[in-house]
mmCIF file as Biopython writes it, N, C-alpha, C and O atoms, coordinates in Angstrom:
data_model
#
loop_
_atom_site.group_PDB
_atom_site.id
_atom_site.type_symbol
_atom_site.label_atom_id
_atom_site.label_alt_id
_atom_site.label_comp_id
_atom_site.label_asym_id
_atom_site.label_entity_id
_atom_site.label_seq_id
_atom_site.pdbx_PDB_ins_code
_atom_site.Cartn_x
_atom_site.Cartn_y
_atom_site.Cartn_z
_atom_site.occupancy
_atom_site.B_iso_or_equiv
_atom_site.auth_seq_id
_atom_site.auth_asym_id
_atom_site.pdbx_PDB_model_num
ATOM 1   N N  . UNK A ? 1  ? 0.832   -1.186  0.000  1.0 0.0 1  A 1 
ATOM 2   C CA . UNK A ? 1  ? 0.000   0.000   0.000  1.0 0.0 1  A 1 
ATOM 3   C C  . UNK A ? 1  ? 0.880   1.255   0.000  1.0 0.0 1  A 1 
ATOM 4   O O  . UNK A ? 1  ? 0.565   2.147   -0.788 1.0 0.0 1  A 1 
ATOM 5   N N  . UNK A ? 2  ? 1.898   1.419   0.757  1.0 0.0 2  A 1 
ATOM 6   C CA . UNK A ? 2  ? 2.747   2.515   0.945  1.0 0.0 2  A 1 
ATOM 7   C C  . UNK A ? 2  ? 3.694   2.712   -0.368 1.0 0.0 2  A 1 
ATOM 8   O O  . UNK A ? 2  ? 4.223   3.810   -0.537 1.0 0.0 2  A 1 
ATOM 9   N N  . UNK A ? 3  ? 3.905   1.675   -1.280 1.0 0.0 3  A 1 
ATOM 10  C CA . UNK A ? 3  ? 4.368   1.864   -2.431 1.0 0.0 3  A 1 
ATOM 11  C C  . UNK A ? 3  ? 3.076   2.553   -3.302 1.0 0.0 3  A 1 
ATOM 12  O O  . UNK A ? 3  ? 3.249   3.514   -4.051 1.0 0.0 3  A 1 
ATOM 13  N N  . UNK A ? 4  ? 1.793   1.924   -3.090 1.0 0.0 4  A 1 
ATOM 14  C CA . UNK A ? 4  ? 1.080   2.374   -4.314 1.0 0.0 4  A 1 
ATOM 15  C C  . UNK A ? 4  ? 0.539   3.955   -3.975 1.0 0.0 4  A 1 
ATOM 16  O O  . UNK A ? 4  ? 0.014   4.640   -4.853 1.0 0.0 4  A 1 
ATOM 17  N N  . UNK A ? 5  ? 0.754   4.474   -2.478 1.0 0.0 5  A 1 
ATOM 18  C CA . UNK A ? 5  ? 0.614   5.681   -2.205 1.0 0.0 5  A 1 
ATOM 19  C C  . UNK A ? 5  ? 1.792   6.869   -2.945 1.0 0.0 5  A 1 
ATOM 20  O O  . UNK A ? 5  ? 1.746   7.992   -3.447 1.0 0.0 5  A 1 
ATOM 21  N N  . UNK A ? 6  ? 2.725   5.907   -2.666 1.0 0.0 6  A 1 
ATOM 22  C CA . UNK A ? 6  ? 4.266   7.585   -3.315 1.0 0.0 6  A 1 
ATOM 23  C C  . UNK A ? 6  ? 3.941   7.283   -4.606 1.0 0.0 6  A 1 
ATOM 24  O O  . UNK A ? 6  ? 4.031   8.347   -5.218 1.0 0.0 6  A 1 
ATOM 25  N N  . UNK A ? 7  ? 3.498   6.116   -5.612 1.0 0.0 7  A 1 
ATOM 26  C CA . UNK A ? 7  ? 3.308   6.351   -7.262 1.0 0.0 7  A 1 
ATOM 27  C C  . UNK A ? 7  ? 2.078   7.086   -7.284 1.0 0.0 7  A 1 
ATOM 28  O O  . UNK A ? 7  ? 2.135   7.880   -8.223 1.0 0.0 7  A 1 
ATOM 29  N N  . UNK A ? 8  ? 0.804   7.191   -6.561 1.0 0.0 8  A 1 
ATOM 30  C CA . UNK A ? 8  ? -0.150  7.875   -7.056 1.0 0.0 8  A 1 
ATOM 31  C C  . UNK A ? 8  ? -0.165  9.258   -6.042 1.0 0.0 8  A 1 
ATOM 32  O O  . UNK A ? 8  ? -1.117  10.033  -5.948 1.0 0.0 8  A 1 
ATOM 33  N N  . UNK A ? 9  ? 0.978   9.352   -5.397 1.0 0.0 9  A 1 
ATOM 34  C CA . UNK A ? 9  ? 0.707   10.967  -4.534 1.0 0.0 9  A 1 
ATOM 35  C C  . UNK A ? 9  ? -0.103  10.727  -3.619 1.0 0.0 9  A 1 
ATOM 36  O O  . UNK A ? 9  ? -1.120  11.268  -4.053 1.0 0.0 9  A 1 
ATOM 37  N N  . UNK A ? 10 ? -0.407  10.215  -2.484 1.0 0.0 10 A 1 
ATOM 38  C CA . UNK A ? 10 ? -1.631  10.501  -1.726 1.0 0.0 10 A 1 
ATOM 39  C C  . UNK A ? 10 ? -1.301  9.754   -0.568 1.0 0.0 10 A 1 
ATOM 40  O O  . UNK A ? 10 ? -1.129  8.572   -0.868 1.0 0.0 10 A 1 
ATOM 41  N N  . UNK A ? 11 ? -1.174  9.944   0.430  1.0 0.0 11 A 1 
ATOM 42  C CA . UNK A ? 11 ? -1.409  8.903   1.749  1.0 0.0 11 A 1 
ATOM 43  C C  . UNK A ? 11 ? -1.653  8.018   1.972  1.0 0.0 11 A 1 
ATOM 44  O O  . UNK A ? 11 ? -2.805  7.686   1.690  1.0 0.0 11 A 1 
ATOM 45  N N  . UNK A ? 12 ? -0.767  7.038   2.618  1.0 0.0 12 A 1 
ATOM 46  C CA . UNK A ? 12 ? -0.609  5.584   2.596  1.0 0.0 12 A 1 
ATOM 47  C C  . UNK A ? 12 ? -2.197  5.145   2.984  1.0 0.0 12 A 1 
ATOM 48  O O  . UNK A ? 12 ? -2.772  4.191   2.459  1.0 0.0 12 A 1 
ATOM 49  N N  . UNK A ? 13 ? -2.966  6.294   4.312  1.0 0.0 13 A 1 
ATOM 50  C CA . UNK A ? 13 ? -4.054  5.757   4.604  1.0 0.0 13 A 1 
ATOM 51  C C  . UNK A ? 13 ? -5.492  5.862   3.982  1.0 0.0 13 A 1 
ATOM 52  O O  . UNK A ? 13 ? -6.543  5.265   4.215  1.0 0.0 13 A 1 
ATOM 53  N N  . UNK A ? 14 ? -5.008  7.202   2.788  1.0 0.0 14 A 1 
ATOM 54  C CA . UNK A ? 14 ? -6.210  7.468   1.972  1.0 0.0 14 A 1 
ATOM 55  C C  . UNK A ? 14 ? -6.658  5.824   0.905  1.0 0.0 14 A 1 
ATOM 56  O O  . UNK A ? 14 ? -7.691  5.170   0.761  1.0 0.0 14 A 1 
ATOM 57  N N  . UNK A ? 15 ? -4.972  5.698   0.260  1.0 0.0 15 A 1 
ATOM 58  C CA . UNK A ? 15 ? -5.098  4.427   -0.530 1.0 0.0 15 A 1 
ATOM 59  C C  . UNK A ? 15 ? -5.634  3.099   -0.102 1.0 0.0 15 A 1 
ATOM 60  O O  . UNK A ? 15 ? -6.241  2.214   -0.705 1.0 0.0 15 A 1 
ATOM 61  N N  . UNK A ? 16 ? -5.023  3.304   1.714  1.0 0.0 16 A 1 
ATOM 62  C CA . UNK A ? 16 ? -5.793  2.166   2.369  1.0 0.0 16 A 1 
ATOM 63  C C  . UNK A ? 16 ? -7.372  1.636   2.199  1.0 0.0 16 A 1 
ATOM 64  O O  . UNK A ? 16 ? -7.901  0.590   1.822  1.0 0.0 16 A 1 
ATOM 65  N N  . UNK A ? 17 ? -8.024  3.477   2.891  1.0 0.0 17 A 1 
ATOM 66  C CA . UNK A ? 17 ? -9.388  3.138   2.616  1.0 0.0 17 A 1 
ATOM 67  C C  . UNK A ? 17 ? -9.701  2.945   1.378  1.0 0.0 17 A 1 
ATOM 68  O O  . UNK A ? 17 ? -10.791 2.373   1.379  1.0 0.0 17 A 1 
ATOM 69  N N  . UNK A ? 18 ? -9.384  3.091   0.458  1.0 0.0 18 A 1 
ATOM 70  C CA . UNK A ? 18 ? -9.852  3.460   -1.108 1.0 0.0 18 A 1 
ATOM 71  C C  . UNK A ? 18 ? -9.911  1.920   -1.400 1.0 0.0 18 A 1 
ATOM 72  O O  . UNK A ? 18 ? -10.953 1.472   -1.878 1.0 0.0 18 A 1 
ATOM 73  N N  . UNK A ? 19 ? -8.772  1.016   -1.120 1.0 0.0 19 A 1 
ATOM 74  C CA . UNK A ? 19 ? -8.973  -0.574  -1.608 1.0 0.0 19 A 1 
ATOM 75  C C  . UNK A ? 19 ? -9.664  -1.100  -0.494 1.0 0.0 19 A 1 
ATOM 76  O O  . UNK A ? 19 ? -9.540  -2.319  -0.618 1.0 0.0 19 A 1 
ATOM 77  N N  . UNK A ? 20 ? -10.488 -0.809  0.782  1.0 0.0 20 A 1 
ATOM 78  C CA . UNK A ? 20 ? -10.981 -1.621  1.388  1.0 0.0 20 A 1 
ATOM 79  C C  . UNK A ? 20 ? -11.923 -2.152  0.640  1.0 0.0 20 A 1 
ATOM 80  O O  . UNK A ? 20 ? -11.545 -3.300  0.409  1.0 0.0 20 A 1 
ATOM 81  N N  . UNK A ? 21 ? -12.769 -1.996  0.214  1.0 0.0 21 A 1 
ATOM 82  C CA . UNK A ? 21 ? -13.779 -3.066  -0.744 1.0 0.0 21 A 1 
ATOM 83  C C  . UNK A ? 21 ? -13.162 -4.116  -1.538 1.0 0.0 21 A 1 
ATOM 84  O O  . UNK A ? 21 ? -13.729 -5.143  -1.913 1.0 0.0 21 A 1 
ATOM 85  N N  . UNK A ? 22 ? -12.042 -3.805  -1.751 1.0 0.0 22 A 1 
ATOM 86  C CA . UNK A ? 22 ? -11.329 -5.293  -2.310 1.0 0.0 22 A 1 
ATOM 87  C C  . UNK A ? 22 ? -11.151 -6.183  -1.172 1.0 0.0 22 A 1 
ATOM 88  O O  . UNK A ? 22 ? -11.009 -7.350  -1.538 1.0 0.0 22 A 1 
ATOM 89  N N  . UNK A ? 23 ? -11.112 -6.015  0.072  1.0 0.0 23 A 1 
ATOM 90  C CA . UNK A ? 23 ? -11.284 -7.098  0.927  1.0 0.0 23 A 1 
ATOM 91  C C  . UNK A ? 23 ? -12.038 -7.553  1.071  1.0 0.0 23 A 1 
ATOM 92  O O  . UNK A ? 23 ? -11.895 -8.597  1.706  1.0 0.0 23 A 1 
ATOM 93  N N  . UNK A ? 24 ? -13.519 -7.164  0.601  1.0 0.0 24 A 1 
ATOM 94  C CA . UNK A ? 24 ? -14.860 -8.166  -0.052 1.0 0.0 24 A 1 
ATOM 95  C C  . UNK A ? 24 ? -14.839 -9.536  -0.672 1.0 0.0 24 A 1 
ATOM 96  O O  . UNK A ? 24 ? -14.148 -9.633  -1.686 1.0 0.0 24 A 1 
ATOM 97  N N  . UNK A ? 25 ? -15.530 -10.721 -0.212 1.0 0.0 25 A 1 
ATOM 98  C CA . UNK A ? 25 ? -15.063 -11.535 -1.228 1.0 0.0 25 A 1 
ATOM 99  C C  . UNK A ? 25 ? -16.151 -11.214 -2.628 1.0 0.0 25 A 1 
ATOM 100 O O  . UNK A ? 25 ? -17.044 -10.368 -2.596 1.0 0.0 25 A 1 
ATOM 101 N N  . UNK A ? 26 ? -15.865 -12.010 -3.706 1.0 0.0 26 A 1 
ATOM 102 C CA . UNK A ? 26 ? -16.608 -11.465 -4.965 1.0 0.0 26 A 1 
ATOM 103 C C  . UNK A ? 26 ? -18.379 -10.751 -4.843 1.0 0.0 26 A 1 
ATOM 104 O O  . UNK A ? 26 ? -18.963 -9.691  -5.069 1.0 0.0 26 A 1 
ATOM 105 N N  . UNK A ? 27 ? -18.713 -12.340 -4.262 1.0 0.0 27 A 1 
ATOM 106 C CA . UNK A ? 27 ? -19.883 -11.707 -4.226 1.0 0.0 27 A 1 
ATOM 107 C C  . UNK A ? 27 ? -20.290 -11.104 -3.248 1.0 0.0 27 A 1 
ATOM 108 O O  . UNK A ? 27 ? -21.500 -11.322 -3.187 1.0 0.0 27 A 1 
ATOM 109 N N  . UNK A ? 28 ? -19.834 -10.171 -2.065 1.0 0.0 28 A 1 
ATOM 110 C CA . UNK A ? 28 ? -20.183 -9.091  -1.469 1.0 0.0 28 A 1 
ATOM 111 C C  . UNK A ? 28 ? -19.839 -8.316  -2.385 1.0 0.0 28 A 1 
ATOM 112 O O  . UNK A ? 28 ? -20.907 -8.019  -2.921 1.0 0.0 28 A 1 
ATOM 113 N N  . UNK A ? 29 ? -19.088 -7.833  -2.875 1.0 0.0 29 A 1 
ATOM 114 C CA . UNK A ? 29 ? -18.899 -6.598  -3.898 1.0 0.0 29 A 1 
ATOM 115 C C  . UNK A ? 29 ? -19.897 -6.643  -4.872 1.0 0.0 29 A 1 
ATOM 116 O O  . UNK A ? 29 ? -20.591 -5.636  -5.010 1.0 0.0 29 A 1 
ATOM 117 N N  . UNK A ? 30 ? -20.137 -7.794  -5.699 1.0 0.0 30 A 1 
ATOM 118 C CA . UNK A ? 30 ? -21.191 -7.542  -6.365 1.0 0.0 30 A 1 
ATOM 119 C C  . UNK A ? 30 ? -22.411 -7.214  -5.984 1.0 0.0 30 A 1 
ATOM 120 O O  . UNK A ? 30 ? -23.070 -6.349  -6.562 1.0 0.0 30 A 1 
ATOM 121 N N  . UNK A ? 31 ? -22.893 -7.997  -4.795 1.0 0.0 31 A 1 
ATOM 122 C CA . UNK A ? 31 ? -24.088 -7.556  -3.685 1.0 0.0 31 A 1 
ATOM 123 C C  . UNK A ? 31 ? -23.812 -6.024  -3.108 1.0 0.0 31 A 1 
ATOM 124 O O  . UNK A ? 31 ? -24.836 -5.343  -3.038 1.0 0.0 31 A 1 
ATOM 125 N N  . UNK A ? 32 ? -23.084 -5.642  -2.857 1.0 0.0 32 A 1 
ATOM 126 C CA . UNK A ? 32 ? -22.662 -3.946  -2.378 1.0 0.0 32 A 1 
ATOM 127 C C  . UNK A ? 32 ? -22.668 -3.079  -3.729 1.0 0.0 32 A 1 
ATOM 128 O O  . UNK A ? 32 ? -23.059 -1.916  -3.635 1.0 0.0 32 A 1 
ATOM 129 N N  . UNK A ? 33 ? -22.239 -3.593  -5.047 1.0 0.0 33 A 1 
ATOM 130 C CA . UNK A ? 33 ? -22.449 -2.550  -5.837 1.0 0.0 33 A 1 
ATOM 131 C C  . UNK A ? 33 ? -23.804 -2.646  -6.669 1.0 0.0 33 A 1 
ATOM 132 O O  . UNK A ? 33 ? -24.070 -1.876  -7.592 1.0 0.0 33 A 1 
ATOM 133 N N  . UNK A ? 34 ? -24.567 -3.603  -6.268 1.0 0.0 34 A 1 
ATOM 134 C CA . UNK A ? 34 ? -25.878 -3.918  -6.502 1.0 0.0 34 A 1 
ATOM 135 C C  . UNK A ? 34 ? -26.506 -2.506  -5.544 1.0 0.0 34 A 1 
ATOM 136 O O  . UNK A ? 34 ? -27.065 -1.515  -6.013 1.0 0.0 34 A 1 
ATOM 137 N N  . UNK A ? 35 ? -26.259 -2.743  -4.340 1.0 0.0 35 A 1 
ATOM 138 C CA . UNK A ? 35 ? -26.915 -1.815  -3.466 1.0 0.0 35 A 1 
ATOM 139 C C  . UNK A ? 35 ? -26.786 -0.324  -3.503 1.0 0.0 35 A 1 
ATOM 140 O O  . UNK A ? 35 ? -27.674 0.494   -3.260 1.0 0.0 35 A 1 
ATOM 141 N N  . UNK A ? 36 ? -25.326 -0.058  -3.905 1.0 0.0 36 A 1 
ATOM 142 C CA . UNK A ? 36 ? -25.028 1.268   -4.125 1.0 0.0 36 A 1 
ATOM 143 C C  . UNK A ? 36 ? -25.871 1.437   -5.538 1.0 0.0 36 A 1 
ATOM 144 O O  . UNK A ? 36 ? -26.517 2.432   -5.209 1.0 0.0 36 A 1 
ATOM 145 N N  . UNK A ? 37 ? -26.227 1.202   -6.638 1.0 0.0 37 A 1 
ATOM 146 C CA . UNK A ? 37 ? -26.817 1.549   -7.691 1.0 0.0 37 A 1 
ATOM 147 C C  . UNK A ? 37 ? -28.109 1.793   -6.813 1.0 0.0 37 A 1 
ATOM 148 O O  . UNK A ? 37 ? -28.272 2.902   -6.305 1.0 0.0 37 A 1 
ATOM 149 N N  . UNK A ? 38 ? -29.199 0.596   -6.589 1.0 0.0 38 A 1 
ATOM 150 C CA . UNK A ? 38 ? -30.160 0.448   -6.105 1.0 0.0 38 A 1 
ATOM 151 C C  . UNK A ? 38 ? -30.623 1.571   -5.071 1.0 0.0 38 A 1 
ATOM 152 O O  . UNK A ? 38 ? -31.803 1.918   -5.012 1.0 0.0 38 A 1 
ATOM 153 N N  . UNK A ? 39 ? -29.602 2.138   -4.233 1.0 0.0 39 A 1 
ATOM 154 C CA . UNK A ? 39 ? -30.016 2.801   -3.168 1.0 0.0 39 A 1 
ATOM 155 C C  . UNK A ? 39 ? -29.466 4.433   -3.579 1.0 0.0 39 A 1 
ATOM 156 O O  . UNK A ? 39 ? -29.845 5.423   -2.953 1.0 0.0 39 A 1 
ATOM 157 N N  . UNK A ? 40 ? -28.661 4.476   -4.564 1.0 0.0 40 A 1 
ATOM 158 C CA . UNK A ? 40 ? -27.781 5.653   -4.749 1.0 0.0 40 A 1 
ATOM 159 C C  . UNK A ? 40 ? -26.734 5.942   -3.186 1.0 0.0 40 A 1 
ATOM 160 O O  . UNK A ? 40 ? -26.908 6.954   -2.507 1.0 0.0 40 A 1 
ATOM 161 N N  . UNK A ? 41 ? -26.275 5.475   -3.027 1.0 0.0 41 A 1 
ATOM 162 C CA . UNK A ? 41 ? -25.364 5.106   -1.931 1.0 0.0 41 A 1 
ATOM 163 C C  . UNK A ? 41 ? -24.228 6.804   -2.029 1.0 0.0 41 A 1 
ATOM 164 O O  . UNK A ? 41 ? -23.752 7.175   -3.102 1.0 0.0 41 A 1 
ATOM 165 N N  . UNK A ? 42 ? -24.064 7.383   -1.032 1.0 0.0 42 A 1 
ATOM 166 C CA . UNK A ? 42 ? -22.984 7.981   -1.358 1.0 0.0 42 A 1 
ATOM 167 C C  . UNK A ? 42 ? -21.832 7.424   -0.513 1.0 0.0 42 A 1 
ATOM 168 O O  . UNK A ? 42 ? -21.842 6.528   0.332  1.0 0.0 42 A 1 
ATOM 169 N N  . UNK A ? 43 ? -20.594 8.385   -1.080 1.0 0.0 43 A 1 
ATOM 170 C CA . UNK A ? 43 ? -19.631 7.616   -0.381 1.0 0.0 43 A 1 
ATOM 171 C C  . UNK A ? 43 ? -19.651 7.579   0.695  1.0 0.0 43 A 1 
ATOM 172 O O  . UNK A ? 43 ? -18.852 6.686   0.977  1.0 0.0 43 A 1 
ATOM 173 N N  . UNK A ? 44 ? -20.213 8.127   1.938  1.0 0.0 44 A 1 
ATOM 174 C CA . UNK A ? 44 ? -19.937 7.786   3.040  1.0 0.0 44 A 1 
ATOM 175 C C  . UNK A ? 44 ? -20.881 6.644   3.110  1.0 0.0 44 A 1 
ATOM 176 O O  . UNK A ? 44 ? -20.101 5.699   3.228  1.0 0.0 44 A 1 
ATOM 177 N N  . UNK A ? 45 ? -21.581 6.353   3.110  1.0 0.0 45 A 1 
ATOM 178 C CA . UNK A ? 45 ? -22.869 5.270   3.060  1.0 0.0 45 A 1 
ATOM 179 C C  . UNK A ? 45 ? -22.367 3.848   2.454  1.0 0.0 45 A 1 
ATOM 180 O O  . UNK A ? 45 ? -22.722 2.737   2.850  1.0 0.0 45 A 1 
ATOM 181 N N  . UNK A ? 46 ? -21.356 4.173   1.284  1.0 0.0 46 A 1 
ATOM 182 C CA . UNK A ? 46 ? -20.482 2.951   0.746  1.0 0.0 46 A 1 
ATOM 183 C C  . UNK A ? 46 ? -19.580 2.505   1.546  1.0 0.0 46 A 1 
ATOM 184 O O  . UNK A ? 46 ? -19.222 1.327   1.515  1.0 0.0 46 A 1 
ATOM 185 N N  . UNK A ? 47 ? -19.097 3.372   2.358  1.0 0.0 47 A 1 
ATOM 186 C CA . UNK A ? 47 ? -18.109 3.039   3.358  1.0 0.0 47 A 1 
ATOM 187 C C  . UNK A ? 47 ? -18.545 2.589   4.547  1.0 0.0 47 A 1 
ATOM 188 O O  . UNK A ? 47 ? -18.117 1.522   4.986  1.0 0.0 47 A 1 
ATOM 189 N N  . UNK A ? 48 ? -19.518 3.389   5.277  1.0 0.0 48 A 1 
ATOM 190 C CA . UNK A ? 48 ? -19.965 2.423   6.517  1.0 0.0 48 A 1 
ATOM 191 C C  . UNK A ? 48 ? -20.518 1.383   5.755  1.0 0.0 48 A 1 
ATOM 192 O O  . UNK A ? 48 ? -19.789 0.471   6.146  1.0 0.0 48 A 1 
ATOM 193 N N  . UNK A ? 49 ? -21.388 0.789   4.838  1.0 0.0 49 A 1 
ATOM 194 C CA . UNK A ? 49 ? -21.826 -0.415  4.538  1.0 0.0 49 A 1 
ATOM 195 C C  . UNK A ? 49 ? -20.529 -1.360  4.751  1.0 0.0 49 A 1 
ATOM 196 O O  . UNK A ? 49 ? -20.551 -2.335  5.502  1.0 0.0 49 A 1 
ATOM 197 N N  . UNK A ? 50 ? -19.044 -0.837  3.772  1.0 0.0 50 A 1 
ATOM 198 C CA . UNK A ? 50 ? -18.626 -2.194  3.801  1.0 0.0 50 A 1 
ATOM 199 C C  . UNK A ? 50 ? -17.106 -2.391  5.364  1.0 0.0 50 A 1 
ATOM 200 O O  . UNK A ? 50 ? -16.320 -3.337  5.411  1.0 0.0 50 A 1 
ATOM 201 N N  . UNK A ? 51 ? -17.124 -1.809  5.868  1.0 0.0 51 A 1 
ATOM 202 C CA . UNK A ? 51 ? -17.394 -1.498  7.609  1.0 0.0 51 A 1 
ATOM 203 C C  . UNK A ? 51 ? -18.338 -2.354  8.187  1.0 0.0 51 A 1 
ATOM 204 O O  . UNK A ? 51 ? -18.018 -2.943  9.220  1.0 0.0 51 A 1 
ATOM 205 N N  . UNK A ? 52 ? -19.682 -2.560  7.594  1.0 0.0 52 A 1 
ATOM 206 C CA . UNK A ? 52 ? -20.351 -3.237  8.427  1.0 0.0 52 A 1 
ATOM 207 C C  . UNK A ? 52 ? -19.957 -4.705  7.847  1.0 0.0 52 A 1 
ATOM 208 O O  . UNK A ? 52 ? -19.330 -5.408  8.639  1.0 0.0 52 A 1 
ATOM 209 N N  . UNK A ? 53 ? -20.226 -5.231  6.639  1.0 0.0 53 A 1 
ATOM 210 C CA . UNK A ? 53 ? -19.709 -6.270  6.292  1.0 0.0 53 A 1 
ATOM 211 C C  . UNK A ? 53 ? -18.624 -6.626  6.826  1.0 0.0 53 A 1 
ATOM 212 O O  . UNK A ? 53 ? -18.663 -7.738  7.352  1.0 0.0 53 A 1 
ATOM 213 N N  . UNK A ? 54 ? -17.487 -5.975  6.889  1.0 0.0 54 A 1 
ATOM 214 C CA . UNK A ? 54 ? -16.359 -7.040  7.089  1.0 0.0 54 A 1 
ATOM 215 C C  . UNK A ? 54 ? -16.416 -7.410  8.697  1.0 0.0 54 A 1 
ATOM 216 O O  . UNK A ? 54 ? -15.725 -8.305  9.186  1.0 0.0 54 A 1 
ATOM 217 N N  . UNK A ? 55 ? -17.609 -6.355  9.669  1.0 0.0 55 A 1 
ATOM 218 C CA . UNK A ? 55 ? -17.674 -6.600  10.304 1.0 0.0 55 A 1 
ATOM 219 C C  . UNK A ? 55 ? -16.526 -5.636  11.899 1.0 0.0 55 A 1 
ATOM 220 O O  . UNK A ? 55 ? -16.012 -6.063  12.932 1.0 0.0 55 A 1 
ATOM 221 N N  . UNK A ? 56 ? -16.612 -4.247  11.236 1.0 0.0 56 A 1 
ATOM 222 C CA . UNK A ? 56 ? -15.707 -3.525  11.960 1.0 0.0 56 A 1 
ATOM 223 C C  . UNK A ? 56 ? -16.397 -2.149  12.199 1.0 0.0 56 A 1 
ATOM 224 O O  . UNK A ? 56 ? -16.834 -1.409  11.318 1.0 0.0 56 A 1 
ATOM 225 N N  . UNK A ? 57 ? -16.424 -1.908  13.720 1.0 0.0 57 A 1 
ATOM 226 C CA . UNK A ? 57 ? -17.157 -1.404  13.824 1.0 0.0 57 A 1 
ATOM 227 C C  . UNK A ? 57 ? -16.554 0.462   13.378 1.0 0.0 57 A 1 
ATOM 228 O O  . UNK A ? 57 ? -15.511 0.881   12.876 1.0 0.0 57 A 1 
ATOM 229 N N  . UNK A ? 58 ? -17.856 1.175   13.885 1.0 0.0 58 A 1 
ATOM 230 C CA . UNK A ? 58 ? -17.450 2.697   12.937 1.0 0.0 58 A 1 
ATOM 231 C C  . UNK A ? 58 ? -16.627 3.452   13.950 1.0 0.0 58 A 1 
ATOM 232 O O  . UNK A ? 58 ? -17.004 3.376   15.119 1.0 0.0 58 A 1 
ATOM 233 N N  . UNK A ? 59 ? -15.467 4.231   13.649 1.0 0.0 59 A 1 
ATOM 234 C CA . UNK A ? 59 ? -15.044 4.662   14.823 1.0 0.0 59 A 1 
ATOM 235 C C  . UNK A ? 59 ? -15.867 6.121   15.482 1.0 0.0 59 A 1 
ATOM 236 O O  . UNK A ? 59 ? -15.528 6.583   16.572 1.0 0.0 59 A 1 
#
C-alpha cells in the first residue's frame, strides 16, 4: 500500500481506505455494488456499509 501511495501521490491511509472493498469476497462486492446503484449510496454510506460487512465497527 505505501508503495502504491508515493506512485499515485496521496497517503498511505487514503489508498488504504480506497482498496478496502477489495477485501470483499466477490460476491459481497457484487451484492454492495448492486446496493449502491439500487439505493444511490454515497460515499460515506459505501463506506460504513462495507465497515459493516467485514464486520468492523465505525469509529
Amino acid at each position: 500500500v505505501s508503495e502504491i501511495a508515493r506512485r499515485v501521490g496521496k497517503e498511505r491511509t487514503y489508498v488504504s481506505h480506497q482498496m478496502r472493498p477489495l477485501r470483499l469476497k466477490p460476491e459481497q462486492q457484487l451484492s454492495l455494488a448492486e446496493e449502491i446503484l439500487e439505493k444511490g449510496l454515497t460515499l460515506a454510506e459505501t463506506r460504513e456499509r462495507v465497515r459493516e460487512i467485514l464486520g468492523r465497527p465505525l469509529k
